[in-house]
Structures are given as structure tokens and as C-alpha cells.
DOBAZA-139416 format. One record per residue (C-alpha): y, z negated, x negated; residue in one letter. Coordinates in steps of 0.25 Angstrom, whole numbers, plus 5000, padded with zeros to 4 digits. Example, Ala and Ser with C-alpha at 12.3 -4.5 7.8 and 13.67 -1.06 7.14 Angstrom:
498249694951A;499649714945S;
//
This chain:
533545444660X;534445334662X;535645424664X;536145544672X;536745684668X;537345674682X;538145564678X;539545624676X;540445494673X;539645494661X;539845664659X;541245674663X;541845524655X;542545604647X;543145704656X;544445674663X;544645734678X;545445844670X;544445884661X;543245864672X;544245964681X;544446074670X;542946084665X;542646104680X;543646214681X;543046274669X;541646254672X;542046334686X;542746454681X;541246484675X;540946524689X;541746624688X;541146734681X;542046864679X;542846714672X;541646694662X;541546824661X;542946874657X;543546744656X;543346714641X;543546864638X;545046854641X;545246734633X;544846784622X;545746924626X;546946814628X;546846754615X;546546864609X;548046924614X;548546774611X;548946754625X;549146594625X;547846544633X;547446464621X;547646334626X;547146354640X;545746404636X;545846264624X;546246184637X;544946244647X;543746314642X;543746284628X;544046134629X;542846134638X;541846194631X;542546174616X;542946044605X;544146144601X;544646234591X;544246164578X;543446044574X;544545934575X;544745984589X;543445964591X;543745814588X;544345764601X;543045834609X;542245764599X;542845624601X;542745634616X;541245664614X;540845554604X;541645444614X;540245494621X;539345484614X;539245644612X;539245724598X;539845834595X;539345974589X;540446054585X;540146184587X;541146304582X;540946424593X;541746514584X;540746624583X;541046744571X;541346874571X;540046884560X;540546904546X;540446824535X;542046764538X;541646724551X;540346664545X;540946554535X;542046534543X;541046474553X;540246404540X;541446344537X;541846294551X;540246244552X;540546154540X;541946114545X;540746064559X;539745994549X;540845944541X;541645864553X;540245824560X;540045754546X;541345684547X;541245664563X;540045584568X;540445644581X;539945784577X;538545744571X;538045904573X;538446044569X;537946164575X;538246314570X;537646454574X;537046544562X;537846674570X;538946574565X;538846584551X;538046704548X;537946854553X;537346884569X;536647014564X;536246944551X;535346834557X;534846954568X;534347014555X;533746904550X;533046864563X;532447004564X;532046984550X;531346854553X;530746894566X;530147024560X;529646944546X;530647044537X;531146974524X;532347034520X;533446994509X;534546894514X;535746954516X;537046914510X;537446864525X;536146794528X;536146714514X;537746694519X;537146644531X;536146574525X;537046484515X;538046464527X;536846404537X;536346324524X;537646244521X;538146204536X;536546124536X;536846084521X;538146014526X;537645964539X;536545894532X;537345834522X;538345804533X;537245734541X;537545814555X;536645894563X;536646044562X;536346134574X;536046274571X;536246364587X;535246454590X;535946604594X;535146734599X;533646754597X;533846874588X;534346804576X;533846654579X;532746694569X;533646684559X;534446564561X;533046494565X;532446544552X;533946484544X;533946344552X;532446324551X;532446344535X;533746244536X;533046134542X;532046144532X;533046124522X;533846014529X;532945924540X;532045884528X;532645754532X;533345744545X;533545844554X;534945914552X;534746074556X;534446094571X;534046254576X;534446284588X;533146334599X;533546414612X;532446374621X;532746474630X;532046574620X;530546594621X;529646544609X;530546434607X;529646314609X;528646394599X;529946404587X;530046254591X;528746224588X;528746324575X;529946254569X;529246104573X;527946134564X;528846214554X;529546074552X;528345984551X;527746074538X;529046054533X;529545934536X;530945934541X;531545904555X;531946014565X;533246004571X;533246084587X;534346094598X;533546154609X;534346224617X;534246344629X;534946454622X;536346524624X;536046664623X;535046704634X;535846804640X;536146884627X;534446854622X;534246914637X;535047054636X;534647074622X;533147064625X;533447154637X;534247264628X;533047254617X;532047264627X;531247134620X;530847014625X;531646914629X;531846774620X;532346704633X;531546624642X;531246694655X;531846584662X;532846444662X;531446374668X;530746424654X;531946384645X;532146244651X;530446234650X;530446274635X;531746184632X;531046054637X;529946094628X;530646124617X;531245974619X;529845934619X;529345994608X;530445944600X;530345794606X;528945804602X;529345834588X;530345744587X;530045674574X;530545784566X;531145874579X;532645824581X;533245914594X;534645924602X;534545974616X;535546074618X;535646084631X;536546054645X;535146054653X;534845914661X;533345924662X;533145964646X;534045864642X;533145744650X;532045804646X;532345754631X;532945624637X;531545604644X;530945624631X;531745534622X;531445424632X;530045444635X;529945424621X;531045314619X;531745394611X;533145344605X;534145414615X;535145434601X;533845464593X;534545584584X;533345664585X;533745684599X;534945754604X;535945804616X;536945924616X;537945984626X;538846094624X;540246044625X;540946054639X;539646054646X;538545964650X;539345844648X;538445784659X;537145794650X;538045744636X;538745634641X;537845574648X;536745594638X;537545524627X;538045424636X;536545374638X;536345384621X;535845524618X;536245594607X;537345714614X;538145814606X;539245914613X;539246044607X;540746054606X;541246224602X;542446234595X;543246344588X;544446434589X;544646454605X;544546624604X;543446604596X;542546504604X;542846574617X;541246654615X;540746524615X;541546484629X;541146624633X;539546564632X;539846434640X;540646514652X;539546604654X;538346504653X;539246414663X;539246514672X;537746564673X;537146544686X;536446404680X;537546384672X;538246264667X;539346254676X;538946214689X;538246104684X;539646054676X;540346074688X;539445994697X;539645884686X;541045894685X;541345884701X;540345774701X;541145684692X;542545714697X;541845684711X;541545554704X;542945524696X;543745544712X;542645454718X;542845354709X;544445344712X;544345354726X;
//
């Protein structure tokens, strides 16, 4: 590689001192544990009385890890990212209460996303989970239908969902943009496989435009991979697949535990990173009708694809090929990524501040895990304010 993720004037460019200063604060308080713990708790108690904090938590945590609270908010963020070379995903973390009000709310805020990325060259993808638009308990039912082969009538709320999943790939086909579809927990991602699989069918006949979601830190993912890659070849259309390591071991874990069933999760980090580059090669392998976007803040997996793309002599911006970062984190992988020509997108959460404050919940406590995130940010941080005072002096 002909660059560095260690090189933080390239990371931090678009950080003043202030700004580097505050994420450190931030990044620090996730070593504090009864703080992660508690901490998000009380907000949401706070604003539930309406005490005025509003603007205090806009100004700290949510401006870290969130564009704002709508989608022109999220314009400034969005600007300051393209200035970079680095796209946006608008991603609206507003997660519903399950009912069919909350449903079409979100269907419509999921068009508003597709719509704007249509008009907005900055935002050239859209992502959405299914529990977003269609009912948890639902697509459980569903999933324990596919997994044990029982065909039942469709419900009134699966054709719901069904027509709601349909018209957001319908609009971002026509719209020209990128649709990602999350994966969520192992008991209903039969369903939302099954849905996004069928979808593709319909809408990568000629480009690839639906991309499912594959938690590598499942067991039998490489095998699905491998399914879905001959699946495609008997029907010729392009498979679309952000690999990532997955968001919900902890929850997958005590489940299995209280079930007394085997565990989904890989018995270790070794055995996920091992099954992730593999599934990177399976896919680079494939590429002639496999497009793939590497969710992930990991270093090693992220050269992996690098190594491959120039091995190859690959096109660093060939679309087939793509980069993405959660927003507020990693900034060393993004920035210095699409400062060398790759392909980076931030995935940049927005919503009501109450609302998103499960999703803030998720990036306290995964920053604060022994191998979390935050020791490696802060080590980062330091390094480049080290470097801004040298440079005066």
C-alpha cells in the first residue's frame, strides 16, 4: 500500500483542536462504565421530564456519532464529508414502537432518504432495516416458517411489509442509488434474506442495485455466500453484499444460553476475522457479477481487499468495490482511504435526539468493551494533537 492508516493529518484534516478535544472527552467517558451504563438512561429520563439538556447532548455525543435531526441537517455533515472525497448513507436510527403507524412513518422517511440521495450526488446509497418497516414478531414467524419448510397464507402485515420492502427497491432503482438492506438477529434473518434475495432477482437483472447484509460472525455464512453466488449464476442477475462482523453477539449469546440451543456466533474474534477475509475472497473471486462494501473499522480486513484490488490491478474507484465507516469512528481508515482514491461512504445516523438515543446506547457500549473502539480513537486523537503542537513550536 502506498498509504497509511497511521497517518492522522490526513484523518483529522477536518477536525479543528476543539473538535479533536471534545471527541477525546467523549471517546474517554466510555471508560467509565456505571457512565455507559446509566448514562443514556438518564437522558432519556431528562427529556422525558423536559428538563432543558437538549442542546448539551446535540452539542457532545450526538454531534459525534449523528448528521442531525432531519435530512437537511444532515447536509452540512454531508458537505464536509464530500470536501473529502467520502459519501454519505443517511441512515435514520429511529427504531418504532411496532405498529403499522410507526411502520409507514418510517416507509415514508425511507423515501424522503432515497428521494434526496437521488437529488444529492453526495448520498449515492440508502440503507433501511426490515424491523423498520415491518412487525419484529412478524418476520420471527416467518423465519420459523422458512426454517422448518411450513407454508402458510401471508398475513395482512407481511403483504404490508411486503409492498413496503418492494416500493423503497422500485424507487431506488429508478432513482439510480444503492440500496442496502441491515441484517438484524439470527431468528428472523430467514425472512429478510428470503424478501431481499427475491428482490434482487427482480431488480439486479442489470446492475447491481439491492445489497443483503452478511454478519460474518455467524457460523454457515461463507456456505449462504456461496448458496446465493450459484443461486445468481442459474438466474443471472448481480448480488449486492456488505459483509460485516455483526452487532448483535451479546443478545445471539444469552438467547442461545436461555434456549439451551447452539450458538450462531463464532467461538472466537480469531474465527470471525478468519471467516470475514474469506468471505472477501469469495466474493473478490466472484466479482464479475459479486459487487461488495466492507463494513468494517478493522485495519487488517480492510488491506486484505486493498492487497487484492491491487494484485489484480484493479481500478481503486472500480464501483464494484467499496469502503464504509460508521460516522464518528474510524476516521483513520475513511479518510485516509478516500484520500488515496477508494470508494468510502460514512454511515451518518440521524433522527429526533430521544429517539436515536438506542442507537448512541449500541456505540457507548461497544466503545467501551475491553477490545473496543475507544482506546484505539484515543491513541489517534493524542497522536495528532501531539502533532498540531509540535508543528507550532
Amino acid at each position: 500500500m502506498n498509504f497509511s492508516f497511521e497517518n492522522t493529518k490526513i484523518a483529522f484534516k477536518h477536525k479543528s483542536n476543539f473538535e479533536l478535544v471534545k471527541s477525546y472527552l467523549i471517546f474517554k467517558s466510555f471508560d467509565f462504565l456505571i457512565l455507559v451504563k446509566y448514562g443514556i438512561k438518564i437522558i432519556n429520563f431528562a427529556l422525558t421530564i423536559k428538563l432543558p439538556i437538549k442542546w448539551i447532548i446535540k452539542k457532545s455525543i450526538f454531534s459525534q456519532f449523528c448528521g442531525g435531526e432531519n435530512i437537511s441537517e444532515c447536509d452540512i455533515t454531508s458537505q464536509k464529508l464530500i470536501n473529502s472525497n467520502i459519501y454519505t448513507i443517511l441512515d435514520y436510527s429511529v427504531e418504532g414502537e411496532g405498529n403499522e403507524i410507526d411502520f409507514n412513518r418510517n416507509f415514508n422517511e425511507l423515501k424522503a432518504v432515497i428521494l434526496n440521495s437521488k437529488e444529492n450526488s453526495k448520498c449515492p446509497i440508502a440503507v433501511f432495516k426490515c424491523s423498520g418497516i415491518g412487525d419484529f414478531s412478524m418476520l420471527e414467524k416467518r423465519s420459523f416458517n422458512i426454517r422448518n419448510s411450513i407454508n402458510n397464507v401471508d398475513s395482512t402485515e407481511y403483504i404490508n411489509f411486503k409492498n413496503r420492502f418492494y416500493f423503497l427497491c422500485k424507487i431506488a432503482n429508478e432513482s439510480g442509488i444503492k440500496l442496502y438492506i441491515d441484517a438484524e438477529e439470527s431468528w428472523i434473518q430467514p425472512a429478510i434474506d428470503e424478501i431481499t434475495y427475491e428482490h434482487m432477482l427482480l431488480f439486479n437483472k442489470k446492475k447491481c442495485v439491492l445489497y443483503n447484509t452478511i454478519q460474518l460472525y455467524r457460523t454457515n455464512r461463507l456456505e449462504e455466500i456461496q448458496f446465493q453466488i450459484n443461486n445468481a449464476k442459474r438466474n443471472s442477475y448481480y448480488l449486492g453484499f456488505k459483509l460485516v462482523r455483526g452487532a448483535y453477539l451479546e443478545k445471539e449469546r444469552k438467547r442461545a444460553n436461555y434456549l439451551n440451543i447452539e450458538s450462531p456466533i463464532q467461538p472466537s474474534k480469531d474465527a470471525t476475522d478468519f471467516e470475514f477475509d474469506n468471505a472477501v475472497k469469495l466474493c473478490f473471486d466472484n466479482r464479475n457479477f459479486v459487487n461488495i462494501c466492507l463494513g468494517t473499522h478493522n485495519e487488517k480486513s480492510t488491506e486484505y481487499l486493498i492487497n487484492l484490488l491491487e494484485i489484480n490491478k484493479i481500478s481503486k474507484n472500480d464501483d464494484r468495490f467499496w469502503f464504509a465507516q460508521l460516522f464518528g469512528m474510524s476516521d483513520h481508515i475513511s479518510y485516509n482511504l478516500a484520500f488515496a482514491g477508494f470508494n468510502v461512504a460514512k454511515y451518518l445516523p440521524y433522527g429526533p435526539i430521544k429517539d436515536v438515543l438506542p442507537y448512541l446506547y449500541r456505540r457507548a457500549q461497544e466503545n467501551s468493551s475491553v477490545k473496543g473502539q475507544s482506546s484505539r480513537e484515543i491513541s489517534l486523537i493524542k497522536c495528532e494533537l501531539k502533532r498540531r503542537k509540535s508543528r507550532k513550536n
